[in-house]
N, C-alpha and C positions, 0 to 999 in steps of 0.2 A: 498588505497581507497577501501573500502567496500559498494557494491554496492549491494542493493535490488530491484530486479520487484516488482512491485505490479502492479494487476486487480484493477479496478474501480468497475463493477457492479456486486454487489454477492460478493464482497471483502470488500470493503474502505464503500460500502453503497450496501443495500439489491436492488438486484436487480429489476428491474421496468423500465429496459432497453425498448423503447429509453428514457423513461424519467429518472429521478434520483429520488432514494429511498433516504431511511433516511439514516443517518449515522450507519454504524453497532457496537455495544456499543466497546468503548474506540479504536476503529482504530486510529482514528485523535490523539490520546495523544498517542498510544505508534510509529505512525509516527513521530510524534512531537521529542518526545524522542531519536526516531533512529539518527534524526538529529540532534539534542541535543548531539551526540554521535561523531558526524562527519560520517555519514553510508550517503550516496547518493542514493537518491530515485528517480528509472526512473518509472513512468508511463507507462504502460505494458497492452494497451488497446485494442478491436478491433474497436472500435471509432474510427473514423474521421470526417475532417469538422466542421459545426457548434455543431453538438452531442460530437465531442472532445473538441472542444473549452468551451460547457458549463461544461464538467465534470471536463476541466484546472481551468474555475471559482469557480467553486464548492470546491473544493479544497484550492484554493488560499482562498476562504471567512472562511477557518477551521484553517488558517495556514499553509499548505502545498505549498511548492512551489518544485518542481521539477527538480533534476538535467537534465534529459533527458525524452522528448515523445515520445514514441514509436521507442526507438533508443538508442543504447548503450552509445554515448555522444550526447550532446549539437549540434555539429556538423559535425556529420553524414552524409554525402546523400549517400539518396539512391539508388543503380544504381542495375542492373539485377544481375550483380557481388556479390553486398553486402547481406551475409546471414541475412534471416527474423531471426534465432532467436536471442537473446538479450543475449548480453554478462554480465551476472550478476552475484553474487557468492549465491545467495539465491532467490529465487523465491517466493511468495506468491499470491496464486490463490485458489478461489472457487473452480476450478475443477480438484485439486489434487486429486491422489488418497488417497482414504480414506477421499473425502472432506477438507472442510474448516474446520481449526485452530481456537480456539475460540481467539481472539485477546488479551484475558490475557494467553495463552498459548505462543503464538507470543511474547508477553511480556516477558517472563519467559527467554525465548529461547536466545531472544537477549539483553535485558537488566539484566539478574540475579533477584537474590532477591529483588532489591529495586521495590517499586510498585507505579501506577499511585496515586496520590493522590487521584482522585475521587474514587478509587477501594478500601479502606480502608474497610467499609462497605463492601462489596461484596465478599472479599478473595475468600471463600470455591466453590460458586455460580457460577464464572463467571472461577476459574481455576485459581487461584494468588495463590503461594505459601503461605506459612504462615509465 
């Protein structure tokens, strides 16, 4: 099982934190994708509460459903014991260094050559291989 973090805001959609930004171009398809793949996507937020809950919906209304929130599986608890970070094999966050990844880079990375259908048009522009 291969397992990605991903950040919600400034990631998955520009941030606009507490509210929610637009979707950041092709996030949701090459998620889609990963999971297309059999790759297990935890949500990797500092959300909580209702602020979590709507960014769960948000997601789910793009197609995204998520292996784990804010926790290395499904079930998790958390106790003073259990390390905060997140057990993943790849990370994806805005506040990498060197910044955010253009999401047809991410693409690149983990899907190869084949590209998002909508990216067709956009190759050169947005970072899709040729």
């Amino acid at each position: 099982m291969f397992r990605v973090a991903v950040d919600f805001d400034g990631t998955i959609v520009e941030d606009r934190y507490p509210g929610i930004g637009r979707p950041r171009l092709f996030a949701f398809e090459t998620l889609r994708a990963m999971q297309d793949r059999g790759i297990l996507l935890i949500l990797w937020t500092m959300r909580t509460g209702p602020l979590l809950d709507d960014a769960v919906a948000f997601c789910a209304q793009h197609g995204i459903e998520f292996y784990a929130i804010n926790a290395s599986h499904p079930d998790e608890v958390l106790t003073p014991e259990t390390p905060r970070k997140i057990n993943a094999d790849m990370f994806i966050d805005d506040r990498n260094v060197g910044g955010m990844l253009a999401w047809g880079d991410i693409w690149n990375h983990v899907c190869g050559d084949q590209q998002p259908p909508a990216a067709q048009r956009h190759r050169r522009l947005f970072g899709f291989k040729k």
